[in-house]
NUFIBA-972035 format. One record per atom (N, C-alpha, C): residue in one letter; chain; atom name; x, y, z. Coordinates in steps of 0.02 Angstrom, whole numbers. Example, Ala and Ser with C-alpha at 12.3 -4.5 7.8 and 13.67 -1.06 7.14 Angstrom:
NUFIBA-972035
+--------+--------+-------+--------+--------+--------+
: residu : chaine : atome :     c1 :     c2 :     c3 :
+--------+--------+-------+--------+--------+--------+
:      a :      A :     N :    660 :   -284 :    390 :
:      a :      A :    CA :    615 :   -225 :    390 :
:      a :      A :     C :    660 :   -165 :    390 :
:      s :      A :     N :    642 :   -112 :    354 :
:      s :      A :    CA :    684 :    -53 :    357 :
:      s :      A :     C :    645 :      2 :    394 :
+--------+--------+-------+--------+--------+--------+
//
This chain:
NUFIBA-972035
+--------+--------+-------+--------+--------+--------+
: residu : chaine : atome :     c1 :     c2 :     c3 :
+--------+--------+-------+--------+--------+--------+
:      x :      A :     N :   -870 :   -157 :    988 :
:      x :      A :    CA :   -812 :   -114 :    982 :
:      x :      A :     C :   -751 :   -146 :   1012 :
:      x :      A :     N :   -753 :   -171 :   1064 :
:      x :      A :    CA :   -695 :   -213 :   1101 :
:      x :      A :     C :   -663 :   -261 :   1057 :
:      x :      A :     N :   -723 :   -328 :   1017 :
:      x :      A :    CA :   -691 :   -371 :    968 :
:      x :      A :     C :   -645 :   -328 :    901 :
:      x :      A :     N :   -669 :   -267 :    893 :
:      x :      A :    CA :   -643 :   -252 :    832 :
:      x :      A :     C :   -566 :   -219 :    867 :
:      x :      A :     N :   -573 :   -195 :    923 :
:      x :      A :    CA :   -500 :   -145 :    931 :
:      x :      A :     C :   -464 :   -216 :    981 :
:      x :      A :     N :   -494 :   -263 :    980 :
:      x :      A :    CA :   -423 :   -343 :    987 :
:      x :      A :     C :   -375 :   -351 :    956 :
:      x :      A :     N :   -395 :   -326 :    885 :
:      x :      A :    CA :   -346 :   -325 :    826 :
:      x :      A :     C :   -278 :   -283 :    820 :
:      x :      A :     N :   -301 :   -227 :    842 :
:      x :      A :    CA :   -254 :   -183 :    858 :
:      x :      A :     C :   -204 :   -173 :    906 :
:      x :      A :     N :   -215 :   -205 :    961 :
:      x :      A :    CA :   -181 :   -204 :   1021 :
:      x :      A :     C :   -132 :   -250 :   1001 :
:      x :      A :     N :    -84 :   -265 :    962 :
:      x :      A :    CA :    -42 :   -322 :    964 :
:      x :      A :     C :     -9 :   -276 :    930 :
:      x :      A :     N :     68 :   -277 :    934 :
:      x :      A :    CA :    133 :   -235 :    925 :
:      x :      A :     C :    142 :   -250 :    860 :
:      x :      A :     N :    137 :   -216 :    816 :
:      x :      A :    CA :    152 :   -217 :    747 :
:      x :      A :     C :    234 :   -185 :    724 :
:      x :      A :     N :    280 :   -200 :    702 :
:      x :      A :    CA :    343 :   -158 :    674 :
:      x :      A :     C :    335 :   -149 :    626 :
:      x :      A :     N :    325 :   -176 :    583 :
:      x :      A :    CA :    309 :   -188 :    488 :
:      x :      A :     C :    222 :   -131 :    483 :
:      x :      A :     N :    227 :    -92 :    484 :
:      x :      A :    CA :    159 :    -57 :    490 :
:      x :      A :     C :    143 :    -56 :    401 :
:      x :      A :     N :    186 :    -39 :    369 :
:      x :      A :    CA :    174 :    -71 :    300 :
:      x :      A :     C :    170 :   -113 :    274 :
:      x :      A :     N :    214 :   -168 :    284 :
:      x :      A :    CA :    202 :   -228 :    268 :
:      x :      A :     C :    143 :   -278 :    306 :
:      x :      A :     N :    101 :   -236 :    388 :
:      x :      A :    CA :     53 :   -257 :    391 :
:      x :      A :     C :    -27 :   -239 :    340 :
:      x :      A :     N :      2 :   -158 :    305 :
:      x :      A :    CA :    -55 :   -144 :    267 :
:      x :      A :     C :    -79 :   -180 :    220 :
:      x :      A :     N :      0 :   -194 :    171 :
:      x :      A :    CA :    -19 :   -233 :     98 :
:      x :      A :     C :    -33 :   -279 :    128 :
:      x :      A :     N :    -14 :   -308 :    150 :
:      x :      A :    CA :    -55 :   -407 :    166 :
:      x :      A :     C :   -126 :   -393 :    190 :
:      x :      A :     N :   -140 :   -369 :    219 :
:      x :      A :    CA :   -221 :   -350 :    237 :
:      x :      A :     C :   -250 :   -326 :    170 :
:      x :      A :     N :   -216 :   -272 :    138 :
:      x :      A :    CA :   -281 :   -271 :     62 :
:      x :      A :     C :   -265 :   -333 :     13 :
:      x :      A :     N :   -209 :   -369 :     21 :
:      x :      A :    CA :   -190 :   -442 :    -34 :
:      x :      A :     C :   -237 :   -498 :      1 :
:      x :      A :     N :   -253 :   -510 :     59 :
:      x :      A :    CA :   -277 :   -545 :    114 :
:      x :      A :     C :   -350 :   -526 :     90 :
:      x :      A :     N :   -381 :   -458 :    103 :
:      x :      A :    CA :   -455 :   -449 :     82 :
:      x :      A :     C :   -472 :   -457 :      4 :
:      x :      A :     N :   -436 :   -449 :    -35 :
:      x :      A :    CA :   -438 :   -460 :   -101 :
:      x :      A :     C :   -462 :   -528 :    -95 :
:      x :      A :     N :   -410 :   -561 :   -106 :
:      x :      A :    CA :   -409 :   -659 :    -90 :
:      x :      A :     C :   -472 :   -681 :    -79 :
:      x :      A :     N :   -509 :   -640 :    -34 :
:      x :      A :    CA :   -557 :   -685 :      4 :
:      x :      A :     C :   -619 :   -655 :    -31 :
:      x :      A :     N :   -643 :   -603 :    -39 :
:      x :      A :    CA :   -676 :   -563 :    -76 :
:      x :      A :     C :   -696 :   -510 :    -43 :
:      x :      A :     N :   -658 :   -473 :     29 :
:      x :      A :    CA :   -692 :   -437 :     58 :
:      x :      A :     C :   -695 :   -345 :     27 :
:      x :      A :     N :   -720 :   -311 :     30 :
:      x :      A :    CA :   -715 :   -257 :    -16 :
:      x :      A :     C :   -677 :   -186 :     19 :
:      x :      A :     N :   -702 :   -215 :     84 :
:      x :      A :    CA :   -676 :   -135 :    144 :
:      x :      A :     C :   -627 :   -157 :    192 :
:      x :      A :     N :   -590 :   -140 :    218 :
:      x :      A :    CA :   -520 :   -166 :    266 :
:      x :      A :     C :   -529 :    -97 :    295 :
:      x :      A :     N :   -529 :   -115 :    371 :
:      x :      A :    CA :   -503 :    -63 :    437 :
:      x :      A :     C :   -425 :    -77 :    469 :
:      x :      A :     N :   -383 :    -10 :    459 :
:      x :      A :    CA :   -306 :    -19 :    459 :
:      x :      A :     C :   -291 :     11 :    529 :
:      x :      A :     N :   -250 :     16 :    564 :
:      x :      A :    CA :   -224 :     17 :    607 :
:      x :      A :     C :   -203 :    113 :    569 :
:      x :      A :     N :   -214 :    169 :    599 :
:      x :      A :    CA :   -196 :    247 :    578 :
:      x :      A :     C :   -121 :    258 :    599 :
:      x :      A :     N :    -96 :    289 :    537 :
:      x :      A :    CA :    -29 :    270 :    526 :
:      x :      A :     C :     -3 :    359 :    465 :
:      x :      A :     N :     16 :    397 :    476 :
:      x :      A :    CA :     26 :    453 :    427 :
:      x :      A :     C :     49 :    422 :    344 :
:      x :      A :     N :    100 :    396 :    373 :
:      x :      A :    CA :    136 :    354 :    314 :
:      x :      A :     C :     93 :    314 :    291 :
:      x :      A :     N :     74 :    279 :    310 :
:      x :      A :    CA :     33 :    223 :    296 :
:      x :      A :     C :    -31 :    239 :    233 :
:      x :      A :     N :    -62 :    313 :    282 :
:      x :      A :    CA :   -105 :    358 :    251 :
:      x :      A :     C :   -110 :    369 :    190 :
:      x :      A :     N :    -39 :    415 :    184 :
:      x :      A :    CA :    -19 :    432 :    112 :
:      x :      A :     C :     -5 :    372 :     78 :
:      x :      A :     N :     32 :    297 :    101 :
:      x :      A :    CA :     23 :    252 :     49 :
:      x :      A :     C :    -49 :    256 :      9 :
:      x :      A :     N :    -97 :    240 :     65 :
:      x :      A :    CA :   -153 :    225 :     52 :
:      x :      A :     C :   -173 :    281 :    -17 :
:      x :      A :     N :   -192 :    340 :     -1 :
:      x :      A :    CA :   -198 :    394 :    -49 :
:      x :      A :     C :   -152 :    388 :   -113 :
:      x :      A :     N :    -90 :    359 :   -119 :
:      x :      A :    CA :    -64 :    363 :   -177 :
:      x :      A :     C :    -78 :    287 :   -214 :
:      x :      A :     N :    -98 :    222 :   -178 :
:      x :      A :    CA :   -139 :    152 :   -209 :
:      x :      A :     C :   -206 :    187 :   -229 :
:      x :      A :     N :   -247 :    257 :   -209 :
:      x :      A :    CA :   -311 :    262 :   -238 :
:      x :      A :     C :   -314 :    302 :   -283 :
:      x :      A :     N :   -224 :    355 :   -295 :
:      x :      A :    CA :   -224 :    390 :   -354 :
:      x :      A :     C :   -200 :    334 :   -431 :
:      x :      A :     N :   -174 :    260 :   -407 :
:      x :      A :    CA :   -146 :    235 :   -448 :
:      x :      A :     C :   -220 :    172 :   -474 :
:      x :      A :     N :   -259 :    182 :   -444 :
:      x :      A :    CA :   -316 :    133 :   -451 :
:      x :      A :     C :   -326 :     84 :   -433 :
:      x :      A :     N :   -269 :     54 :   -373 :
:      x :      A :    CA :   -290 :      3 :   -321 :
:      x :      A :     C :   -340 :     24 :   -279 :
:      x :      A :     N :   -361 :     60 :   -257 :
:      x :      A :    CA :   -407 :     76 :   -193 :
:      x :      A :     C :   -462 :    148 :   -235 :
:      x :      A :     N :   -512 :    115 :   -217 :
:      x :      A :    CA :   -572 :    156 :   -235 :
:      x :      A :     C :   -589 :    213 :   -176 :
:      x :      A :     N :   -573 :    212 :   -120 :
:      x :      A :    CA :   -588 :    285 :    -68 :
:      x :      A :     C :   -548 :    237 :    -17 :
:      x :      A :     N :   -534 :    311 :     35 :
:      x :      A :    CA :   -492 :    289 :     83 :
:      x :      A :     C :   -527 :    354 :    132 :
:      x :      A :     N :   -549 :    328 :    206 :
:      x :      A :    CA :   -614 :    367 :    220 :
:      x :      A :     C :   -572 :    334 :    313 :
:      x :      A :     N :   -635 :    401 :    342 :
:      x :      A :    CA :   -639 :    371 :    424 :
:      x :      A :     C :   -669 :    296 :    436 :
:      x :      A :     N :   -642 :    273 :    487 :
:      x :      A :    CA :   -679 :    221 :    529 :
:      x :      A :     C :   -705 :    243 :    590 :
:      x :      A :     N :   -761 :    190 :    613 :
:      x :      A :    CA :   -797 :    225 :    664 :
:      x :      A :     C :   -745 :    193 :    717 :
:      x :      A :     N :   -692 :    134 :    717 :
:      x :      A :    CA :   -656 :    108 :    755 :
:      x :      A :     C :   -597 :    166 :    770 :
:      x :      A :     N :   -564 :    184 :    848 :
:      x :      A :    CA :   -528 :    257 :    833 :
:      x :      A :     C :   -448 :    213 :    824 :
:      x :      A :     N :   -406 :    270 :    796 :
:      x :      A :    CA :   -355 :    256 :    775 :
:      x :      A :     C :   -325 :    218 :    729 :
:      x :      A :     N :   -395 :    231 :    695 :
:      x :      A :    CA :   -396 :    162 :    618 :
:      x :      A :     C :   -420 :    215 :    566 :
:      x :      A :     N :   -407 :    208 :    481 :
:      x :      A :    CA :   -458 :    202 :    432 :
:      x :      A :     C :   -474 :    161 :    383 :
:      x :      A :     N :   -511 :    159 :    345 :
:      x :      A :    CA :   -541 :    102 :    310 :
:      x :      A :     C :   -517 :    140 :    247 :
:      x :      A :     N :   -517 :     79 :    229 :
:      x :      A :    CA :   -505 :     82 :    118 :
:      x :      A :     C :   -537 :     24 :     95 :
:      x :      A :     N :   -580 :     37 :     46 :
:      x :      A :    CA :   -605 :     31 :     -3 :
:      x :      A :     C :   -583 :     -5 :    -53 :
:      x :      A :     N :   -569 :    -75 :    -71 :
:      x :      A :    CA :   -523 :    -87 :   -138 :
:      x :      A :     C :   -575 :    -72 :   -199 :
:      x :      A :     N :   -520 :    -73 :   -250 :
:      x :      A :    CA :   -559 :    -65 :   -321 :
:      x :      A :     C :   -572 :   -126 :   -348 :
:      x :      A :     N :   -613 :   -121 :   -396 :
:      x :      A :    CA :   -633 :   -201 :   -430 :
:      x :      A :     C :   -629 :   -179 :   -495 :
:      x :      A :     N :   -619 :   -250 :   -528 :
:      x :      A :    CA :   -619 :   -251 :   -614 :
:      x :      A :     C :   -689 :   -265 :   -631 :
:      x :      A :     N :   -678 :   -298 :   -687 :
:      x :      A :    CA :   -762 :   -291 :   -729 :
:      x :      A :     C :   -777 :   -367 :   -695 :
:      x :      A :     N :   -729 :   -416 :   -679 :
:      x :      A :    CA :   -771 :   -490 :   -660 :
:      x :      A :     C :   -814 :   -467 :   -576 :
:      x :      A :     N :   -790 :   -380 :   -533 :
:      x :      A :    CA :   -797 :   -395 :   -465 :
:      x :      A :     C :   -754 :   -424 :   -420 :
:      x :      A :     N :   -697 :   -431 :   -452 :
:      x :      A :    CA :   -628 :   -457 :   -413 :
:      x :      A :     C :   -585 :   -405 :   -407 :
:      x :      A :     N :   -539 :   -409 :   -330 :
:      x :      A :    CA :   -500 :   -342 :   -313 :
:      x :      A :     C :   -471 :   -332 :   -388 :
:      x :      A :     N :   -419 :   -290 :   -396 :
:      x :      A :    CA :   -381 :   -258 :   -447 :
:      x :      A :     C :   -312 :   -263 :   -400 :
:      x :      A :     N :   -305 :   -292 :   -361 :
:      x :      A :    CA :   -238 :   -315 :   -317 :
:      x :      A :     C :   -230 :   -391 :   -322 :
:      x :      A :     N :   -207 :   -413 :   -374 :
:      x :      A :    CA :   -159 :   -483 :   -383 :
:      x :      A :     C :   -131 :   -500 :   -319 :
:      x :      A :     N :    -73 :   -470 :   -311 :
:      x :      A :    CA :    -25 :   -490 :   -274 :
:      x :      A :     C :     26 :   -444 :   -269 :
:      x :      A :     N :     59 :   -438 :   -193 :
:      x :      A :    CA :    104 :   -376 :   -174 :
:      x :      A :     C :    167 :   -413 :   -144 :
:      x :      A :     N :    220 :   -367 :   -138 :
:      x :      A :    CA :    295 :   -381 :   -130 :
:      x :      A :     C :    302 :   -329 :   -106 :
:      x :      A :     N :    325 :   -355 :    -24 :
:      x :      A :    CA :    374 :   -307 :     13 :
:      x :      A :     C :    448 :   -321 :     -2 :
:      x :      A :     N :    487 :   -252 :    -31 :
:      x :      A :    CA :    538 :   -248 :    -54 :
:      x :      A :     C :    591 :   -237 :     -3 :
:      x :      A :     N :    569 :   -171 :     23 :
:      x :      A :    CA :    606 :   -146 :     91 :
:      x :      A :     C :    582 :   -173 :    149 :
:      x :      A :     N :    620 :   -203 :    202 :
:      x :      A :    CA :    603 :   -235 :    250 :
:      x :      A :     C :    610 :   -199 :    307 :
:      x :      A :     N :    592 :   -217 :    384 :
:      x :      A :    CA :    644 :   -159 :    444 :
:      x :      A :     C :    718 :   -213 :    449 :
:      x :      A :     N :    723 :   -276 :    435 :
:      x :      A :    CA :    772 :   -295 :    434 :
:      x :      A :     C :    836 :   -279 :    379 :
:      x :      A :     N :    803 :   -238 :    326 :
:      x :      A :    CA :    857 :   -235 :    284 :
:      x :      A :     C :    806 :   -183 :    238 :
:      x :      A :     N :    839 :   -126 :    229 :
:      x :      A :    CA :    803 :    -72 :    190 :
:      x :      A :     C :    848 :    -80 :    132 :
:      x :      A :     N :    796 :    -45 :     81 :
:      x :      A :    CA :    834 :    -58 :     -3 :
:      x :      A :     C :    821 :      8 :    -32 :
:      x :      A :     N :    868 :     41 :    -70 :
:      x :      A :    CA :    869 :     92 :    -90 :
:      x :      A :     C :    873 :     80 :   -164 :
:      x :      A :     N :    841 :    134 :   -206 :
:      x :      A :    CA :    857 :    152 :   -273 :
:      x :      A :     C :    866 :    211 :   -289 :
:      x :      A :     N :    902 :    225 :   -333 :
:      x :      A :    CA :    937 :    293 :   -364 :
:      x :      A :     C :    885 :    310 :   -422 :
:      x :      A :     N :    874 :    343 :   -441 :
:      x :      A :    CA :    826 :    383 :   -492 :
:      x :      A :     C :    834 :    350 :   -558 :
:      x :      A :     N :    881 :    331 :   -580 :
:      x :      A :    CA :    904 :    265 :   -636 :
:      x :      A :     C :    905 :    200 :   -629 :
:      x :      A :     N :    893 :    166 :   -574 :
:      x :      A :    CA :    880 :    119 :   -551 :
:      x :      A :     C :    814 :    101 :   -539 :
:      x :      A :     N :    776 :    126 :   -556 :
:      x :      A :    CA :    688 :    131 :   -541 :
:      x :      A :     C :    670 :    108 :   -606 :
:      x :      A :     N :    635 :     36 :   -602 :
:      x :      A :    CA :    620 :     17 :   -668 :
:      x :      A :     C :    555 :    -15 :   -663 :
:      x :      A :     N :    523 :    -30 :   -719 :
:      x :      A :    CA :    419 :    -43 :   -702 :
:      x :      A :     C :    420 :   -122 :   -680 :
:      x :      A :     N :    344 :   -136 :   -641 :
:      x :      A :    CA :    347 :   -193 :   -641 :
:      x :      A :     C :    309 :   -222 :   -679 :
:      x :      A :     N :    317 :   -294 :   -698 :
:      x :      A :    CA :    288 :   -310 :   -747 :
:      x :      A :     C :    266 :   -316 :   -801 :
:      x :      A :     N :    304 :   -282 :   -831 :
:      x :      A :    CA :    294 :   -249 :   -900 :
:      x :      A :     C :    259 :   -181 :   -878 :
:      x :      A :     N :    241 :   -127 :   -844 :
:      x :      A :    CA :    207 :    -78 :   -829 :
:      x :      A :     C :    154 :    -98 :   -804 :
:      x :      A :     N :    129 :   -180 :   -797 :
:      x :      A :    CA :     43 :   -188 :   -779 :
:      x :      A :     C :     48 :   -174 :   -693 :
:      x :      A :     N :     89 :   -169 :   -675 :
:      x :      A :    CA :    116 :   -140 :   -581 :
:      x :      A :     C :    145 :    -97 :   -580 :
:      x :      A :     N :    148 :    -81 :   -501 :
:      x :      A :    CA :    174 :     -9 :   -473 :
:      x :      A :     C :    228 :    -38 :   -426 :
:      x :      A :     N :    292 :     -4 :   -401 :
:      x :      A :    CA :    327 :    -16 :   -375 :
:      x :      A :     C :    314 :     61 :   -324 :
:      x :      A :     N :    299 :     79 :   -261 :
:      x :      A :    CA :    285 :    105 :   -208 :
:      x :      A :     C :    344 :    132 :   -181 :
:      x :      A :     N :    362 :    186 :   -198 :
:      x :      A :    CA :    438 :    221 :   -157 :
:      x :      A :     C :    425 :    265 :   -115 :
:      x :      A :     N :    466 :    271 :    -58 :
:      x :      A :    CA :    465 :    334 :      4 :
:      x :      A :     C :    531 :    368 :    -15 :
:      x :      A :     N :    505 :    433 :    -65 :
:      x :      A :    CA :    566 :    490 :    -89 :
:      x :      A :     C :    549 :    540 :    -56 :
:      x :      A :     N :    598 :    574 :    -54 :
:      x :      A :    CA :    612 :    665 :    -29 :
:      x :      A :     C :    555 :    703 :    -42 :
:      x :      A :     N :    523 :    679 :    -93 :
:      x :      A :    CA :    470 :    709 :   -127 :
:      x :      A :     C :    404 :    678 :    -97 :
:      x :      A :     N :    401 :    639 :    -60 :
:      x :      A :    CA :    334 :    611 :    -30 :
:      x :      A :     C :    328 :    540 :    -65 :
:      x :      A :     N :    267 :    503 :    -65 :
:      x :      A :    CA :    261 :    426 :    -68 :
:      x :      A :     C :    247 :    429 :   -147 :
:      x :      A :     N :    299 :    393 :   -202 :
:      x :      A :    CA :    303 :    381 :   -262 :
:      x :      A :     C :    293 :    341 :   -298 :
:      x :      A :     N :    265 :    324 :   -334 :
:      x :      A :    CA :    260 :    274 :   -387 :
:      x :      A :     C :    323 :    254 :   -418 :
:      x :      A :     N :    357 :    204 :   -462 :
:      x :      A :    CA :    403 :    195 :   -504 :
:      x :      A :     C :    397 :    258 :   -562 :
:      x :      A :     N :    353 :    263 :   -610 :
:      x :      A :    CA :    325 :    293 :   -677 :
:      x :      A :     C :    369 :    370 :   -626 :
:      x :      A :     N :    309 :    409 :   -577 :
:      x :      A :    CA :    333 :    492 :   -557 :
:      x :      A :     C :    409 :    472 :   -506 :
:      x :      A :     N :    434 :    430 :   -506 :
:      x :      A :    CA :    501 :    442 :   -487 :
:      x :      A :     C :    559 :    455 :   -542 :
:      x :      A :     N :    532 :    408 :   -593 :
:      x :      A :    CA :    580 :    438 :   -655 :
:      x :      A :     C :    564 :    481 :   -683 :
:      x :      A :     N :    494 :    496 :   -712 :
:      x :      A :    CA :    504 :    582 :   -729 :
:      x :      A :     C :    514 :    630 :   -673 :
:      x :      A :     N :    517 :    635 :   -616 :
:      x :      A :    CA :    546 :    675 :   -574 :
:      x :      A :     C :    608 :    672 :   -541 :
:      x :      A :     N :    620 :    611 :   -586 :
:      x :      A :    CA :    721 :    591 :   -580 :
:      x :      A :     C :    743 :    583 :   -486 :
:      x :      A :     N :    699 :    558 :   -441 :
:      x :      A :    CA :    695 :    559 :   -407 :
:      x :      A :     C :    716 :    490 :   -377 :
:      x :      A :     N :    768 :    490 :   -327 :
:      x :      A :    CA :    780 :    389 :   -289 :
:      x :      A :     C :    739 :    395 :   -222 :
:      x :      A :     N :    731 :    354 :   -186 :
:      x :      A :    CA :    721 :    326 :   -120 :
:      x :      A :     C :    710 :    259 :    -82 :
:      x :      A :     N :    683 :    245 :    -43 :
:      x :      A :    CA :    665 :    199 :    -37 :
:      x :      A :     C :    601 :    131 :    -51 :
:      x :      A :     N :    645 :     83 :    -93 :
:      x :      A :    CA :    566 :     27 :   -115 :
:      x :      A :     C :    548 :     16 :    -76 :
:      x :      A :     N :    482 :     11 :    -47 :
:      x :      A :    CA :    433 :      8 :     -6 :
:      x :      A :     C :    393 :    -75 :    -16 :
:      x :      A :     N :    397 :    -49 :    -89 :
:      x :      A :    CA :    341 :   -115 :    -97 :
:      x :      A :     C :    334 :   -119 :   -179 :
:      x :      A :     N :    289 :   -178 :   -205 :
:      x :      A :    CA :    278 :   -191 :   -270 :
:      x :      A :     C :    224 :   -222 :   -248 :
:      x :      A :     N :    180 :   -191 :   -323 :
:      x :      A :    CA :    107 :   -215 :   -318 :
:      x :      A :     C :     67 :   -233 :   -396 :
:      x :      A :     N :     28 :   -263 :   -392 :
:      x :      A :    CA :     14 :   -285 :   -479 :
:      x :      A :     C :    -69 :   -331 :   -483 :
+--------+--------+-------+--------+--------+--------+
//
């Protein structure tokens, strides 16, 4: 228990941009489960990557002040997380207006917004005509 909560004890600011690199990081390598540092925000990212089909469950850890997620896999057994882009930084936050929200990749990605409305996809920010802040891009 001590080796696993080593990890945690080091001052994180980027608490999002520590998440995606940890599931792009476990993808990469082939690991299937990642223990995160417990985070509200973070949470609901998590829950809205498992309503969009990056993450297969998002559950307790027995480590405290952490939970674990689950990535999803395709048909080869490889994550379903390519590769992610932190958009908004703490050095420099980026905003979009509800018309300004456009797909990534041709639609094969999600672009990750923090709106008025709770944690958004690109796709439910424009039908709910909704701006905030890019968070992230994922594909």
């Amino acid at each position: 228990l001590r080796r696993l909560l080593g990890n945690f004890r080091t001052m994180v600011t980027d608490r999002v941009g520590d998440f995606i690199i940890r599931l792009k990081n476990a993808g990469a390598i082939g690991k299937h489960t990642v223990v995160v540092p417990y985070s509200k925000h973070v949470e609901s990212i998590a829950y809205k990557l498992k309503e969009l089909g990056y993450l297969s469950e998002v559950g307790k850890s027995k480590v405290p002040y952490s939970f674990e997620v689950t990535l999803a896999l395709n048909d080869a057994g490889d994550s379903k997380i390519t590769d992610v882009k932190r958009v908004s930084k703490p050095g420099r936050r980026l905003y979009a207006g509800a018309v300004d929200t456009h797909s990534v990749k041709n639609g094969m990605g999600a672009r990750i917004m923090s709106t008025p409305k709770g944690i958004l996809s690109d796709r439910e920010a424009r039908r709910l005509h909704v701006g905030g802040e890019e968070l992230f891009k994922i594909w």
